[in-house]
C-alpha angles and dihedrals in degrees: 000000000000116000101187114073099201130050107202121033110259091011100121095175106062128064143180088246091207085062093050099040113091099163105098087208094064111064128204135182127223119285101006105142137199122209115199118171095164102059125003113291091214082076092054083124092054099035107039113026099069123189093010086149112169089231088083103042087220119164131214114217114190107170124220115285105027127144114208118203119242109264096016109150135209112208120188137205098270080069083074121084127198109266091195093067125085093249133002089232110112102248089150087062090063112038096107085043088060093045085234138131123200093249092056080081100112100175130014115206107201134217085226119164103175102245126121102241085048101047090047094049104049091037087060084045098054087050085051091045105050103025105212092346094081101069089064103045113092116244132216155156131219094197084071086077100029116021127233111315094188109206087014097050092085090051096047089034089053090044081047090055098043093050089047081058086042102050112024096245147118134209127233132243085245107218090013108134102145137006132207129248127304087024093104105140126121094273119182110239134172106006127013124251140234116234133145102253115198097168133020139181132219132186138196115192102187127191118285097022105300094139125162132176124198133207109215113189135179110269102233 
């Protein structure tokens, strides 16, 4: 283990890194050195080792003599998000924040277009999403009855979603008679239904990836 933090005597951008590391997960040999002349070197564990959260238990091995370039980054495994999920956002953090189950979701507006890749893949999200729960939750799409409204679709969908909590009801999947294989949840044909509705999701699932999904609740 170095000692001695600078190298050279008034050069304030270069260090000795196994000096300046603290963290015992991140392992660093004898004289490797990091130059930064954009930000201070001594925050080379803040600044460039990015996602090196405990719950992995991931290490950073860096070997003796090395020189690291100013700027270089180490990203870890917590940087990736599930693609299989509805949105990367960590709704399953915050469940018990929220006071919710996943079978508190009492309605489930889809994003629903309709096409065959969309319709097999949400529906695989929402089965992901809610466990169980999912098979029993009615599902429908606003764009049946008025087609896809691109930019437009979140906000309608979302108004869909409060007047189904207002009013106890929920709308159907217009034209929807059958459906194909591995689309198996409880989804609502023919006429809509009345059913007291406490907590709905939503979800907008936008071109090139830009997909959201939204918890509505009562207001009490």
């Amino acid at each position: 283990m170095m000692t001695k933090i600078y190298p050279r005597t008034g050069d304030k951008q270069t260090v000795y890194l196994n000096a300046v590391v603290k963290d015992p997960r991140i392992e660093v040999g004898d004289y490797t050195i990091y130059n930064d002349f954009v930000a201070d070197p001594l925050l080379f564990e803040k600044n460039n080792v990015l996602y090196h959260y405990p719950i992995h238990q991931e290490r950073l091995v860096i070997g003796k003599f090395c020189s690291i370039a100013c700027g270089t980054k180490f990203l870890f495994n917590c940087a990736n998000h599930t693609l299989k999920s509805l949105s990367t956002y960590t709704f399953p953090l915050f469940y018990e924040e929220w006071g919710l189950k996943k079978s508190d979701i009492g309605y489930v507006n889809a994003h629903g277009t309709g096409t065959h890749h969309n319709d097999l893949f949400e529906t695989r999200a929402i089965k992901l999403a809610l466990k169980d729960a999912a098979y029993n939750v009615p599902v429908s799409s606003t764009k049946s009855m008025v087609g896809h409204l691109l930019g437009a679709a979140g906000a309608v969908e979302f108004i869909a979603c409060v007047k189904s909590i207002q009013d106890g009801y929920i709308h159907p999947n217009v034209g929807l008679s059958e459906t194909e294989e591995e689309m198996d949840l409880n989804y609502v044909k023919d006429e809509g239904i009345e059913k007291d509705v406490d907590v709905v999701m939503t979800n907008s699932l936008g071109f090139g990836g830009h997909n959201a999904t939204l918890i509505v609740r009562k207001y009490s």
